[in-house]
N, C-alpha and C positions, 0 to 999 in steps of 0.2 A: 838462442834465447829460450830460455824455459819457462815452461806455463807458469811457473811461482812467481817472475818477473813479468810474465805477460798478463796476469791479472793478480791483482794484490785484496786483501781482504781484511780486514778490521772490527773490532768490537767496541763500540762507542758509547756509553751509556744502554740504554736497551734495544740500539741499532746493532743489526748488521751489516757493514758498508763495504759494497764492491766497488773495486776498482777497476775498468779494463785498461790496460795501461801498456797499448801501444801505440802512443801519439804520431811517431813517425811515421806508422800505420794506415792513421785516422784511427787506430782502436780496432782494426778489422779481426773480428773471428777465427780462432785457430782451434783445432781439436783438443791441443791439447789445455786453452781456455774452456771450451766447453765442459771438460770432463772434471776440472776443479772444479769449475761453476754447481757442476751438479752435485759433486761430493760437499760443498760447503754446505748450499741447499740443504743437503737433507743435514749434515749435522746441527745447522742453526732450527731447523724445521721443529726437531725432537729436544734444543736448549730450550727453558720455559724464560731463562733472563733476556733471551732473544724475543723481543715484541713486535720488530718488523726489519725488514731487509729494505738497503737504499742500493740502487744501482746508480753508480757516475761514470763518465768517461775521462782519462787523462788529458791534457791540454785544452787547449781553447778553440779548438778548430771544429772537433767531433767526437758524438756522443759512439757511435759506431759505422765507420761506412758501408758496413758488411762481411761479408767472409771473407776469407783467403781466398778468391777467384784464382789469382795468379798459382798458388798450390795447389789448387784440384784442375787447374790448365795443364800445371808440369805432371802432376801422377797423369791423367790422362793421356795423354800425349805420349808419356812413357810407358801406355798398355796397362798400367794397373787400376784401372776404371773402379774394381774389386776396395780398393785400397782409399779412393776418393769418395767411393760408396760410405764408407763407415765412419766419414766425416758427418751427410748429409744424416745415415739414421740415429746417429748420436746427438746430433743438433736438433733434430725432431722429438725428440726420446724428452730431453732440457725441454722445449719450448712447450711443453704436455709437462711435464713438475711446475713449470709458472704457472700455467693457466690452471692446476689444479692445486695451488701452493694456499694452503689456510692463513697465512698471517699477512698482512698489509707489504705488498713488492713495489714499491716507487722507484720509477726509473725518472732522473732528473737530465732532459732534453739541453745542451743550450748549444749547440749545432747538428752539424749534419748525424741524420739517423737513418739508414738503408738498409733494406736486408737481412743481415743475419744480424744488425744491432737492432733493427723493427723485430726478430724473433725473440731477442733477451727482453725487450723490455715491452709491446704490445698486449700481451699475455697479462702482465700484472693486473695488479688492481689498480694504481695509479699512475699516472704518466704527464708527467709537467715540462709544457714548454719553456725555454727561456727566449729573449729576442733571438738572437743566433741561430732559432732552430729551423730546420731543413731536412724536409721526407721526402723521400721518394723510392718505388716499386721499379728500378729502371733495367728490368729483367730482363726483357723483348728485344732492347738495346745491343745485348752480347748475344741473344741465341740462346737465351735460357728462358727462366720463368719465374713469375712471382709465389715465393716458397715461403716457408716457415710460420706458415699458419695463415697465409695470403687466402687460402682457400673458402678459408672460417672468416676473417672479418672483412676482407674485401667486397663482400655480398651486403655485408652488416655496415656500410657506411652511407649516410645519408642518400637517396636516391638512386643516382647513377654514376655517383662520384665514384666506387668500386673499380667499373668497370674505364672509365675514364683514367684512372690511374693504373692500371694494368695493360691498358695497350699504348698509351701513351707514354708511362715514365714522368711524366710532367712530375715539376716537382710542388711543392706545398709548404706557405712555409709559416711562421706562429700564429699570425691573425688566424688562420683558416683553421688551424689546428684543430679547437675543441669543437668547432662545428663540425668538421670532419669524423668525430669520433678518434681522431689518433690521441691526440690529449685530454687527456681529463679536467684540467687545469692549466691557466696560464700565469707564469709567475715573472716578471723583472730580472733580467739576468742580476742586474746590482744584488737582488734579492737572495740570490740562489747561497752564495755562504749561509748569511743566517739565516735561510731554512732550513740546511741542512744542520746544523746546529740545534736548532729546535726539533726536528723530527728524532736525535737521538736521545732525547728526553721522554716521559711518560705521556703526555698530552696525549689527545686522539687526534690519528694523522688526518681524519676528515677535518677536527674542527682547526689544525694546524693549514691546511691545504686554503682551508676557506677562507681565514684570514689575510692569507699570503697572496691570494688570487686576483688579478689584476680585473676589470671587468671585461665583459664579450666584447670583440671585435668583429667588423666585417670586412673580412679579405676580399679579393680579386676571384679565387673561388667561391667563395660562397654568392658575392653577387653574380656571377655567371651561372646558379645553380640551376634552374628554369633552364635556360639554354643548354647544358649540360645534358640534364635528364630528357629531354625532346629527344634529342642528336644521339646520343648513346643508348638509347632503347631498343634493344637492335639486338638477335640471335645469330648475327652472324658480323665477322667486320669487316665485310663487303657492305652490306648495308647502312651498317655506321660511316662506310666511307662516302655512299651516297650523298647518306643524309649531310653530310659537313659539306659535300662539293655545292650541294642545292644551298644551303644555308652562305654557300661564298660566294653563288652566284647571284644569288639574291637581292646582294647589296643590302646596304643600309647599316644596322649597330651589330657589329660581331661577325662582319661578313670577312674581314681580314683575320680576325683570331679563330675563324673555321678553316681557311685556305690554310694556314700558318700549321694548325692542328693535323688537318687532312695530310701537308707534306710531311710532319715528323712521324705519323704513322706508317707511309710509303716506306719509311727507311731503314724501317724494323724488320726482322726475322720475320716472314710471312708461317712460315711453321706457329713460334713463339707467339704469334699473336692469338693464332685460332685456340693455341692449347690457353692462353692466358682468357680469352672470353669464355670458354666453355667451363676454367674452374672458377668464375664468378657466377656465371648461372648455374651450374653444379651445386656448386657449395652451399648456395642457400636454401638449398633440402639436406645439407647434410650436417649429420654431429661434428664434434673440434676433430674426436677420433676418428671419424672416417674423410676430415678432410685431410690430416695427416697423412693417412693411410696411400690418399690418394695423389699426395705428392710426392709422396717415396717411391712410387709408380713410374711416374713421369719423368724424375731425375735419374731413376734404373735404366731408364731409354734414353735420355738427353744425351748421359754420357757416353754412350755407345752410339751418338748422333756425330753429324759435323757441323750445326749453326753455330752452337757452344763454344766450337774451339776457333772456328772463323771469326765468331764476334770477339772473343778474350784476343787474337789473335788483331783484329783491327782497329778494338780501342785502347786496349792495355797493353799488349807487345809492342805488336811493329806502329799505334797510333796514325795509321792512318787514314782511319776512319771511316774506308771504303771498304764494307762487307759484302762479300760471294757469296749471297744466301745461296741454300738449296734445302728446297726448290726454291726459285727465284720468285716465283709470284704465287697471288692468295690461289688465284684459280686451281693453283698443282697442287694442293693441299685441299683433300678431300674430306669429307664426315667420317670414313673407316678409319682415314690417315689419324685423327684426330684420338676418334675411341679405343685407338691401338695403343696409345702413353696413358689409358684410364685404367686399361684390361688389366689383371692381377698378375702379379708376379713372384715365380717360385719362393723367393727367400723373401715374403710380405715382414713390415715393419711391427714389429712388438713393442707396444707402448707398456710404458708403466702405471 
């Protein structure tokens, strides 16, 4: 399949409308989607009939699941690390053109959005839920880590909801949205044709967005927030685990959705976890470019890791679901271990 049919593109009135259009997929990222994506970018950037860019996903399932895990599993695995490398700094290279992109980038949400589809579309300037929608960071899960700009707003979400989605994976889904900061807006899936419709009209997409926006909700996250931000305050997540095991032992309201919490975290790459809390306290001293910077770093090391290929390897090959970390537990995972996927590396990332 070729990137032309993996992602489709259109001129609508004063839109520019993306398509990613590999539904059998879920819509998952491939490089050579990414490298249209950026060539259209910039030609729509420099059209003046171009007034803003709409991003969709094809089918009704998902807006983006992510990358092509299963492709950067087989180059790795096949020794060309080199090769999977130039996947992630080209996907970073795009996710720094959105975030730095002058004209109105709406990505319309109405399912699952993960990963490398949270890189295409987060960045923008707008991001609308539909009912269907579904986020999650569930990086820690395979042995890897929350990428693609995870550095920069996972810090920048309400409290300690950040850090809660980074070592968790938990997922999040439209009520919680705009409180979360993932969405800017929440619209009616029914709704979503004719806004899209409307947005490739001259209107201004704020007072378009405003109109179409359903009112606040309060999710299942958001009312847990308090509880959340206690529990995950914590520079280490040995201490985060504490704090949940007290909180379960506690008893009383939330004493079951702490034990519950505490076991999905046991489950995870003990590596992935330490590196995913240190780039939420990291990143929140840091600029978008140096949080970039410094997940180009860590993914130059993941891949020449073995969590990565263990977890691709127990939830998406062989599915069964039982992963070999190594190291096996948090204790083997020390602060040097940690600072060692931060420390620079020879061929650093050049952003645009």
């Amino acid at each position: 399949m070729t990137s032309q049919s993996e992602i489709l593109f259109e001129r609508r009135g004063a839109a520019g409308i993306v398509t990613l259009n590999r539904p059998q997929a879920l819509n998952a990222v491939t490089l050579g989607m990414v490298r249209a994506l950026r060539t259209q970018l910039d030609t729509w950037h420099d059209d003046p009939a171009v007034t803003r860019v709409i991003v969709t996903g094809a089918g009704d399932k998902a807006f983006s699941a992510g990358g092509d895990i299963r492709q950067i599993y087989d180059l790795g695995r096949a020794g060309k690390q080199d090769e999977a490398l130039d996947f992630f700094r080209e996907e970073y290279q795009l996710n720094t053109v959105i975030k730095k992109y002058r004209k109105p980038y709406i990505s319309l949400y109405d399912g699952i959005v993960m990963g490398g589809g949270i890189g295409l579309s987060i960045h923008g300037s707008h991001r609308v839920a539909g009912d269907r929608f579904l986020f999650a960071m569930p990086e820690v899960n395979i042995g890897f880590f929350p990428d693609i700009g995870a550095t920069w707003f996972l810090p920048r979400m309400p409290g300690e909801l950040g850090a809660y989605c980074a070592v968790t994976g938990e997922r999040l889904r439209a009520a919680d949205s705009v409180a979360a900061g993932i969405a800017t807006h929440r619209v009616s899936s029914q709704k979503f044709s004719e806004l899209l419709e409307a947005l490739c009209g001259t209107v201004s997409v704020d007072a378009l967005l405003g109109a179409f926006a359903a009112p606040a909700e309060s999710g299942p996250l958001t009312a847990r927030r308090a509880r959340i931000d206690r529990l995950f305050k914590a520079d280490t997540v040995e201490q985060i685990l504490q704090n949940l095991d007290a909180a379960a032992a506690g008893g009383g309201e939330g004493a079951e959705w702490a034990s519950d919490i505490a076991a999905t975290i046991r489950t995870r790459s003990p590596t992935s976890l330490k590196i995913a809390l240190e780039q939420v306290r990291q990143g929140a001293n840091l600029s978008f470019e140096d949080c970039m910077k410094a997940e180009f770093r860590i993914v130059s090391r993941i891949l020449h890791g073995e969590d990565f290929y263990e977890g691709v390897r127990a939830v998406i090959v062989d599915k069964d679901n039982v992963p070999k970390w190594h190291p096996a537990a948090l204790a083997e995972v020390g602060a040097a271990d940690v600072a060692r996927y931060f420390a620079p590396v020879p061929d650093e990332l050049v952003l645009p």
